[in-house]
TORRO-94386 format. One record per residue (C-alpha): residue number from 1; x, y, z; residue in one letter. Coordinates in steps of 0.1 Angstrom, whole numbers, plus 2048, in hexadecimal, padded with zeros to 3 digits. Each point is the difference from the previous one (the first is absolute). Layout:
N
(NUM (X Y Z) "A")
...
END
This chain:
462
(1 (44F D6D 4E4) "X")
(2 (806 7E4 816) "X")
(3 (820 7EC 7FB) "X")
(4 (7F8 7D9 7F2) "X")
(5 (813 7E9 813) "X")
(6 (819 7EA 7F2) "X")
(7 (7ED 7E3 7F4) "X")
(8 (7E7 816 7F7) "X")
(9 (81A 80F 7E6) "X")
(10 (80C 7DE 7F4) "X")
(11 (7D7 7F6 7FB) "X")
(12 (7F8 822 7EE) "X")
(13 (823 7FE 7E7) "X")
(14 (7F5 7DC 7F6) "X")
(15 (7DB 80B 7FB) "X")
(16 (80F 81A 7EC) "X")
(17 (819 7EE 7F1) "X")
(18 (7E3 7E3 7F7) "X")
(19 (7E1 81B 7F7) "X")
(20 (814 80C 7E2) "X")
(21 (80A 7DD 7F8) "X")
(22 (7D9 7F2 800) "X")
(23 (7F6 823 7F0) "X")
(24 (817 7F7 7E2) "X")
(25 (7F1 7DB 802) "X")
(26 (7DC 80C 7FF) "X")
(27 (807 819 7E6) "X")
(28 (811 7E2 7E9) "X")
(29 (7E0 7ED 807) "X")
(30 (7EA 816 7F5) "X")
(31 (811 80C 7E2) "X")
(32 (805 7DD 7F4) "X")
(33 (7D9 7FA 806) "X")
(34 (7F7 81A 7EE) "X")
(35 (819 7FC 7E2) "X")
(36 (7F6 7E0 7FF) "X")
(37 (7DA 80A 7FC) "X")
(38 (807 818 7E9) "X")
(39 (815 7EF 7EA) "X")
(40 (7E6 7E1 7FC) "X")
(41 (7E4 81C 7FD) "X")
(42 (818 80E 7DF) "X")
(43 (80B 7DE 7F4) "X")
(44 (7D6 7FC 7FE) "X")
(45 (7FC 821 7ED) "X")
(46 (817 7F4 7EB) "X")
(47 (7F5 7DE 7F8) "X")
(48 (7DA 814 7F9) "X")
(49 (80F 81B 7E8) "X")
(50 (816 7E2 7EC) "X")
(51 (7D6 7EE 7FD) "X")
(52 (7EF 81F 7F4) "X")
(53 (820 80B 7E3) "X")
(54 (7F7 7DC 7F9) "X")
(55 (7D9 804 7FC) "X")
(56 (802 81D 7E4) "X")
(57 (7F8 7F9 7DE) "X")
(58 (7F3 810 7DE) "X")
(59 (7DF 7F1 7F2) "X")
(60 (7F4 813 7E5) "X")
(61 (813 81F 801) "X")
(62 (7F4 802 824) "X")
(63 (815 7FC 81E) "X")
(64 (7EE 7EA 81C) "X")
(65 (816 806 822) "X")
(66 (7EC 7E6 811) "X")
(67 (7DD 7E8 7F8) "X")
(68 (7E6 804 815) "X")
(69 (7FD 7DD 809) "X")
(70 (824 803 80E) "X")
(71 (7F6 81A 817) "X")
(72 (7E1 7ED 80C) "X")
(73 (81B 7DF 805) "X")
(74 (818 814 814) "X")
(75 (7F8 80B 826) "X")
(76 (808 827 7F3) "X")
(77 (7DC 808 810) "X")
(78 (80B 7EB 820) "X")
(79 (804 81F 819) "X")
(80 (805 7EA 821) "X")
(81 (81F 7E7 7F7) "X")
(82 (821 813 7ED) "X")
(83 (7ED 812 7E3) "X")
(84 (811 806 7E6) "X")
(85 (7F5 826 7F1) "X")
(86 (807 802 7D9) "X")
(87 (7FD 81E 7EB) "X")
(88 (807 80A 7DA) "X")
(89 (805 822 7F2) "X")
(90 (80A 80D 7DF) "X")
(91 (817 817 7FA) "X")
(92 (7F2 81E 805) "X")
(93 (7FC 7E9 824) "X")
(94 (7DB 802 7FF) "X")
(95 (7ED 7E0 813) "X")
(96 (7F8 7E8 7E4) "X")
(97 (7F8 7E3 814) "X")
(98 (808 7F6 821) "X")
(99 (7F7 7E4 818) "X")
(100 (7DE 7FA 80E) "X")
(101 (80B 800 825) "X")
(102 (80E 826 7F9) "X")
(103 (7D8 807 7FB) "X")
(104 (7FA 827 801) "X")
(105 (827 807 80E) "X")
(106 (820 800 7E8) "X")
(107 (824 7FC 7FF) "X")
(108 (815 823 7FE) "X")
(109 (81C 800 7E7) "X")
(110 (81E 80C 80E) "X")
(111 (814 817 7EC) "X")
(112 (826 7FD 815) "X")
(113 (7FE 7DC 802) "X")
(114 (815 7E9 7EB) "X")
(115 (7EF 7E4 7EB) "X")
(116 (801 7DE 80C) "X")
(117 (80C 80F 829) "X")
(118 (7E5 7F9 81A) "X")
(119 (7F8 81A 819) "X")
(120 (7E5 808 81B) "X")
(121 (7E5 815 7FC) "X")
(122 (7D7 805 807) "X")
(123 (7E2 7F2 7F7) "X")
(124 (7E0 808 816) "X")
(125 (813 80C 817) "X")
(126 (814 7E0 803) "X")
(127 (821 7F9 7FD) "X")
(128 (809 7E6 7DF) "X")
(129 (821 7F9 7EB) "X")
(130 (7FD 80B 7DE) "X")
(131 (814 7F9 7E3) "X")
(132 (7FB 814 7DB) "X")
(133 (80C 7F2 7E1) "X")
(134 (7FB 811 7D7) "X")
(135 (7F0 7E6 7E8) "X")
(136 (80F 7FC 7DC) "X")
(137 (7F2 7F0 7E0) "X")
(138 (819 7FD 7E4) "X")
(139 (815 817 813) "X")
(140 (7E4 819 7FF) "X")
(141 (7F8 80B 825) "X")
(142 (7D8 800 804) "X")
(143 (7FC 807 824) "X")
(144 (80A 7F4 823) "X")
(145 (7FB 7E4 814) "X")
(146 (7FB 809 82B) "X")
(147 (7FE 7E1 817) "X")
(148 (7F6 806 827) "X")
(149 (803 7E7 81C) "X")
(150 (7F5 80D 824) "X")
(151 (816 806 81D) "X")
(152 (7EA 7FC 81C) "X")
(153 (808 7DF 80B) "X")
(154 (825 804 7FD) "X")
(155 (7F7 824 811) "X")
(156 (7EF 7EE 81F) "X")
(157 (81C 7E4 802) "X")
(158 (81C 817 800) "X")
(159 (7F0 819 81F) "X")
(160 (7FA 7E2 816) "X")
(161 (821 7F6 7FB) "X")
(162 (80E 822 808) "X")
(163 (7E5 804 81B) "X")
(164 (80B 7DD 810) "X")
(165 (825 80C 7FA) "X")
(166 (7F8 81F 812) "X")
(167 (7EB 7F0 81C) "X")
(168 (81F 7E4 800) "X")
(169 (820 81B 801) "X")
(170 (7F9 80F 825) "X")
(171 (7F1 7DE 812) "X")
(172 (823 7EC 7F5) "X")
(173 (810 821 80D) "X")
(174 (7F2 7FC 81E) "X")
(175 (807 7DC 7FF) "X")
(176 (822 800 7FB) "X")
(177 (807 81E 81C) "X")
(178 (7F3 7EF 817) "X")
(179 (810 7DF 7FC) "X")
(180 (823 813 7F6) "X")
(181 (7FE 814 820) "X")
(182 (7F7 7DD 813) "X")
(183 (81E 7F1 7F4) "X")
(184 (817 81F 805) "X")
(185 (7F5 803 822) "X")
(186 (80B 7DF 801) "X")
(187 (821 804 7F0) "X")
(188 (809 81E 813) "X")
(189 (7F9 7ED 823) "X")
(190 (829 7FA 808) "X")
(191 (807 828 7F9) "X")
(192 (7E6 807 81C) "X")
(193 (810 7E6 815) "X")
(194 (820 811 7F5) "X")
(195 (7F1 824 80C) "X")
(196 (7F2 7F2 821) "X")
(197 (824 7F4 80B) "X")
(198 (812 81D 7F8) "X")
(199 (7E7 813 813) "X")
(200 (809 7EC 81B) "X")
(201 (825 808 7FF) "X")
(202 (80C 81D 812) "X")
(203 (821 813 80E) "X")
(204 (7FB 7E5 81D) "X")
(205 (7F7 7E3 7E9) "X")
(206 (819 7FD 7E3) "X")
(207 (80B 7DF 806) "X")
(208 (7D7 7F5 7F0) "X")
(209 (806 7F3 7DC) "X")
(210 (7E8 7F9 7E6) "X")
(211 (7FC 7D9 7F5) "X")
(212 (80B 7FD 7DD) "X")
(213 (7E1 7EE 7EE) "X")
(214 (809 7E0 7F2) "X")
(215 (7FE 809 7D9) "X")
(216 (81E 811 7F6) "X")
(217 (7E9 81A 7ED) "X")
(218 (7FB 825 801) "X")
(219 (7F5 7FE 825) "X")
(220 (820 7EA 80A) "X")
(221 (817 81E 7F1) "X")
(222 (7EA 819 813) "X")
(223 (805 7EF 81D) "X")
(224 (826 7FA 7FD) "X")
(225 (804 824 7F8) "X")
(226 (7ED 80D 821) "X")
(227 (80D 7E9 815) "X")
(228 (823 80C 7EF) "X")
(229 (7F6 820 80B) "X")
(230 (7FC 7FE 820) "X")
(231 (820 7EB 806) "X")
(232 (812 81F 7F6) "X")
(233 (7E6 817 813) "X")
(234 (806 7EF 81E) "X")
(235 (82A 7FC 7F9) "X")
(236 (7FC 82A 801) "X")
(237 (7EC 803 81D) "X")
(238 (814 7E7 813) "X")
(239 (820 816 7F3) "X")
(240 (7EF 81F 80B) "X")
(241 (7FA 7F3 81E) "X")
(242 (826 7F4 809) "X")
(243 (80C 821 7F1) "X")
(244 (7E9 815 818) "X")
(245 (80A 7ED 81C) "X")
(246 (828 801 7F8) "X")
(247 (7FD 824 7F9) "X")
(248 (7ED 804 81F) "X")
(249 (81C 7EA 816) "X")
(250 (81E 814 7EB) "X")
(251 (7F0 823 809) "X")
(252 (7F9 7F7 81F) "X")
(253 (821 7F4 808) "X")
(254 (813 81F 7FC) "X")
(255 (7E6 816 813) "X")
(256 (802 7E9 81D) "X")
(257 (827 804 801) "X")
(258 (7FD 81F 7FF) "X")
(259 (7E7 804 81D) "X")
(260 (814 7E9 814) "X")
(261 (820 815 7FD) "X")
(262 (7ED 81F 807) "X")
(263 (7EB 7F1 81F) "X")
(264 (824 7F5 810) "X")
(265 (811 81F 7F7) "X")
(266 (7E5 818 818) "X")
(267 (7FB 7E4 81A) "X")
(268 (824 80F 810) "X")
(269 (819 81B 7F9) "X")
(270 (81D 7F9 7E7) "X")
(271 (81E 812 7F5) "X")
(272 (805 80D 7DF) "X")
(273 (815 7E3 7F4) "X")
(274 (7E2 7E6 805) "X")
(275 (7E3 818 7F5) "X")
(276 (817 809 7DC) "X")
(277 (804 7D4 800) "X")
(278 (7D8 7FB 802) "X")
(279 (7F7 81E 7EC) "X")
(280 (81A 7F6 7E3) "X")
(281 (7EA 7DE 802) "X")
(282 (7DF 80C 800) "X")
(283 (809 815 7DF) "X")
(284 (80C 7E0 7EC) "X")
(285 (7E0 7EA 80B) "X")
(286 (7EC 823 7F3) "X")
(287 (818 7FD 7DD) "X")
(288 (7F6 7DD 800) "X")
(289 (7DD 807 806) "X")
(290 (800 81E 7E5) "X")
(291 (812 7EA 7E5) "X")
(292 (7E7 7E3 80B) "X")
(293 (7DF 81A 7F8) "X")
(294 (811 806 7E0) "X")
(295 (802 7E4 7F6) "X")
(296 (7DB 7F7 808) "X")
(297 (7F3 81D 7EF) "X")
(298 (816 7F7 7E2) "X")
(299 (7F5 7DB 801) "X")
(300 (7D9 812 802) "X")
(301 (804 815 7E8) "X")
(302 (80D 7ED 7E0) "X")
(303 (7EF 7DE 806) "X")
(304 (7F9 7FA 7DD) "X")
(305 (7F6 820 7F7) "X")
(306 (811 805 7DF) "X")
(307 (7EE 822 7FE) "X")
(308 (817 80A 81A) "X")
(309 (81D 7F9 7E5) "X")
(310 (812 81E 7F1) "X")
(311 (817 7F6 7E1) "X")
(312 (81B 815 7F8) "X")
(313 (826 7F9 7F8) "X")
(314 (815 7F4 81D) "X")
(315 (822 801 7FB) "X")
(316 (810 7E1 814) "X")
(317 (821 809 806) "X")
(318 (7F7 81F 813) "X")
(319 (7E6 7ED 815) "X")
(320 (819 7E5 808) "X")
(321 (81C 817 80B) "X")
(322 (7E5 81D 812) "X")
(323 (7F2 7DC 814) "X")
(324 (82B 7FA 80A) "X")
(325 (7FF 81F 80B) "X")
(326 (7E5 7FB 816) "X")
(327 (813 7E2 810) "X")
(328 (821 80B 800) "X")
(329 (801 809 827) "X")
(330 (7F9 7D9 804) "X")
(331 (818 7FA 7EA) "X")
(332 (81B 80F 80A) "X")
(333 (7F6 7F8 827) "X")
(334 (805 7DC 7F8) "X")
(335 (81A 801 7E7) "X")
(336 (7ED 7F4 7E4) "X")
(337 (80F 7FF 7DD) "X")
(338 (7E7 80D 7EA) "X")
(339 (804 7FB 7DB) "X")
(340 (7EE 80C 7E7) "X")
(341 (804 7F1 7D8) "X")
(342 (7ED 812 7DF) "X")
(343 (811 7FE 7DF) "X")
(344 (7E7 81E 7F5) "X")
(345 (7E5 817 809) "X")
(346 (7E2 7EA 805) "X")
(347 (7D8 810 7FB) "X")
(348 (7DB 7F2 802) "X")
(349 (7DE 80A 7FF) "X")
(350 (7EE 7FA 821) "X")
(351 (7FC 816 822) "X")
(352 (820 810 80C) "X")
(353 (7F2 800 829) "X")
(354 (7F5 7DC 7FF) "X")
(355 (81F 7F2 7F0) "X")
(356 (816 813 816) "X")
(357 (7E9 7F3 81D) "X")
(358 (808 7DB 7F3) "X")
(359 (824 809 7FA) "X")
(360 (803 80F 826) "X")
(361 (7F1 7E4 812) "X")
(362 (813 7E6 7F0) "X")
(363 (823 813 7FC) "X")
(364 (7F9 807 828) "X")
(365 (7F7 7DC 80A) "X")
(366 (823 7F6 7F3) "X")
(367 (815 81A 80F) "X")
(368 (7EB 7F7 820) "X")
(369 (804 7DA 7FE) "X")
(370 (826 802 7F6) "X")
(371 (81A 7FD 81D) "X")
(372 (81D 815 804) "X")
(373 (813 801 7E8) "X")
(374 (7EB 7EC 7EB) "X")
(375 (7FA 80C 7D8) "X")
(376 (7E1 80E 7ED) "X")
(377 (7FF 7FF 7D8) "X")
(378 (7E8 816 7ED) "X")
(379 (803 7F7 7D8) "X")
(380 (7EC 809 7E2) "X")
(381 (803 7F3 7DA) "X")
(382 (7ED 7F9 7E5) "X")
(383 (7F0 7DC 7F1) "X")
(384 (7E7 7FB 7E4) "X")
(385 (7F1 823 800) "X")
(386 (800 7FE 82C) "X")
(387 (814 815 818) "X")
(388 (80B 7E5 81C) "X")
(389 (804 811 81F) "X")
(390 (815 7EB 819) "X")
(391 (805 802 825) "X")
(392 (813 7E8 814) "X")
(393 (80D 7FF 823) "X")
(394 (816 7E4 817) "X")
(395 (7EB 80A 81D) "X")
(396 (7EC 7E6 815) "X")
(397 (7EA 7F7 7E7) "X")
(398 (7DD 7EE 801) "X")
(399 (7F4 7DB 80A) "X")
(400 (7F6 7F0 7DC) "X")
(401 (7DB 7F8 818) "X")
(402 (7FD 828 802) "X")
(403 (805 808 7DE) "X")
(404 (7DA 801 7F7) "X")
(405 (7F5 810 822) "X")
(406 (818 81D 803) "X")
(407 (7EC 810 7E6) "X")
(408 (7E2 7FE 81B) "X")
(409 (7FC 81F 811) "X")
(410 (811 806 822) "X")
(411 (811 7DD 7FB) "X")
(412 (827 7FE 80A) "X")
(413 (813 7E2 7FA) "X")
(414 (812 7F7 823) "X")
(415 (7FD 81E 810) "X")
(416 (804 7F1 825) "X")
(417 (822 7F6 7F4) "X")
(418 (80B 824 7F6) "X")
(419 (7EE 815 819) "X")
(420 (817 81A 7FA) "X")
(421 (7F9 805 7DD) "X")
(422 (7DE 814 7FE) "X")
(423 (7E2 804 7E8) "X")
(424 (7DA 800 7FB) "X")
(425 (7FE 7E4 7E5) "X")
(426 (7F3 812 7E6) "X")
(427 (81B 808 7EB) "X")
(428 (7FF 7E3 7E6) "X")
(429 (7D7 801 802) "X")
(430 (803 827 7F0) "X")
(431 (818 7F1 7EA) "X")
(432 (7EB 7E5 7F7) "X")
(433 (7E2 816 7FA) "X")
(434 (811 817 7EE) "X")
(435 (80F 7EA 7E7) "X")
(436 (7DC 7F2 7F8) "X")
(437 (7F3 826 7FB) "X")
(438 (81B 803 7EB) "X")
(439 (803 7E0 7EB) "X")
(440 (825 7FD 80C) "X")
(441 (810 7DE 7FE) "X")
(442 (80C 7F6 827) "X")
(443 (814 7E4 80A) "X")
(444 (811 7F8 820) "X")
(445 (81A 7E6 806) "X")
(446 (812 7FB 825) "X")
(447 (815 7E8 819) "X")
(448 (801 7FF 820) "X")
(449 (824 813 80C) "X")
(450 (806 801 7D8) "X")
(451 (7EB 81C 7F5) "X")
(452 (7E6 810 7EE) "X")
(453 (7FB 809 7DE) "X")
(454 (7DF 811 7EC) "X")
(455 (7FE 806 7DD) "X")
(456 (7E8 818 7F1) "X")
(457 (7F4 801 7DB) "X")
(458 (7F7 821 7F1) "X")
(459 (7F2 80C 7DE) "X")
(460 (816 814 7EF) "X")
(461 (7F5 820 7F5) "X")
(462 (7F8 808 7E2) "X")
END
């Protein structure tokens, strides 16, 4: 079945919608028309059976239901305008008398009917509204009284109405889809100017925008929200773009100091002193390159996958002192005092390898950036249900303008004027990502030649 286009829908729901709502119309029309007929033809059966109780008498001992000349005075033998079919029968419901217009034909006594209730039945093969009543004298029943009106006129006046409600139904059907799919087409015009712009935009072309219409309706929203969209579509590709080609420049620069050393080291013949001096380089620029990988791949692998999440009870302390460990040649080549404050053992719910990750880079950034000498605090406690995990340092610290970029990857605040100190710029991205994943509070506070301080905010668990 072929799919309906969209204002094809909309016309089709609101002929739906409308077709029961005219079917229930035309149904009240004609049940009212023919309630109406009916209940006029009964009030008129009525009104004749109240005359005829009224036209029997006793003359002589004899009981005279109706006088001849009454019959001839009446239109009862009229056949072409409303007759009016009259018939008496005793009580053994024999015919007695009846009307002249019933000539050869009579009225049939039903059994299951109640007195003085109307209901349809036949007469030659026509349809008439009959009503049967029993007759008393003196509270003596002597027979019954049957009064027949036809239904044929009511019969033809109720099917052309049904036929002309039936012709009527599918033409204002018709009718109305048209003109609602007319007027759909032309409320749905903006959305297909809305679809032929964004099938203009491309990888190339993101800058396009759609022009927000000027009713602030349905459309206006829709148009907000795409153009919403592809702000933050192009912010990523734009982001994906500067992180390809800083991860290109950062992997690049390594290999090519690298090949340089090697190229210089074959051009002429060395002694062991100078090869060991180039060789010891080339093998840090590799570390750097390897740690640099690592931390691409790591950036790659949990970019907001929370799938890649695995919760299990990490014990804080333990990560803390396993990440000092870690450090603790730094340390102790620059002298660093290295304190470490918990009142008690500290646990939460979350992924033991990404929070040690978070706890590395940052624990590592401030043994890097202290001088000799200098002094690195790890603390944890507890506040309103929290564990606080803080980490200061005295080291160099960070211009208050780089605060928000440092979190940018392969950003580093002033690193022309500390050449010596070396890194890739990813560390506080991870540690920003991470925290996200994780729904960890992260702050960062630092002055320049003051120090560094980062607070994070864990769930305990429970």
């Amino acid at each position: 079945m072929t799919q309906l286009s969209f204002r094809n829908r909309i016309a089709l729901y609101y002929i739906i919608t409308t077709g029961l709502l005219i079917l229930v119309v035309f149904s009240a029309i004609y049940s009212t028309v023919k309630y109406t007929v009916y209940k006029r033809l009964d009030q008129n059966l009525m009104i004749e059976i109240e005359d005829h109780l009224r036209e029997i008498k006793v003359e002589n001992n004899v009981v005279i239901l109706m006088d001849a000349e009454e019959w001839e005075e009446r239109e009862h033998n009229s056949v072409d305008v409303n007759p009016v079919f009259v018939q008496f029968l005793d009580v053994n419901k024999k015919v007695i008398e009846k009307s002249p217009n019933l000539k050869n034909e009579v009225l049939v006594f039903n059994e299951n009917i109640d007195h003085f209730k109307t209901f349809d039945t036949k007469l030659l093969n026509s349809k008439v509204r009959q009503i049967q009543v029993s007759l008393y004298i003196k509270s003596k029943k002597i027979g019954y009284l049957i009064i027949a009106m036809p239904l044929t006129d009511l019969a033809k006046v109720l099917d052309n109405l049904f036929e002309t409600l039936l012709i009527a139904f599918p033409v204002i059907l018709v009718i109305l889809f048209l003109i609602a799919r007319f007027f759909a087409g032309r409320s749905i015009k903006p959305i297909n100017a809305i679809t032929d712009i964004s099938g203009m935009i491309t990888k190339d072309n993101l800058k396009t925008r759609i022009p927000l219409p000027k009713k602030r309706d349905e459309l206006y929203t829709l148009s907000e929200t795409i153009n919403s969209l592809l702000n933050r579509i192009e912010d990523a590709v734009e982001r994906e773009k500067q992180f390809t080609s800083d991860a290109s420049h950062e992997l690049r620069t390594p290999l090519t100091v690298i090949k340089g050393t090697l190229e210089v080291l074959v051009r002429k013949p060395r002694d062991n002193k100078e090869y060991e001096e180039k060789i010891n380089y080339c093998i840090n620029e590799v570390d750097h390159l390897n740690m640099l990988v690592d931390q691409l791949l790591m950036l790659a692998r949990f970019e907001n996958q929370r799938k890649n999440i695995l919760h299990e009870s990490v014990y804080l302390n333990a990560v803390i002192l396993d990440v000092v460990t870690l450090n603790s040649e730094k340390i102790n080549s620059k002298k660093i005092n290295m304190k470490f404050d918990a009142s008690e053992d500290f646990y939460i719910n979350s992924d033991n390898y990404l929070v040690a990750t978070i706890l590395r880079n940052i624990i590592s950034n401030a043994v890097k950036y202290t001088n000799e000498s200098g002094e690195v605090s790890v603390s944890l406690s507890k506040a309103n249900s929290k564990i606080i995990c803080k980490i200061s340092d005295n080291g160099i610290g960070i211009a208050q303008k780089d605060l928000e970029a440092v979190f940018n990857p392969f950003f580093r605040s002033n690193f022309a004027i500390h050449p010596d100190i070396k890194g890739t710029g990813l560390g506080l991205s991870i540690v920003k990502r991470f925290t996200e994943l994780l729904e960890i509070k992260f702050q960062i506070e630092s002055k320049i030649d003051i120090g560094t301080t980062v607070v994070l905010e864990f769930n305990e668990e429970k």
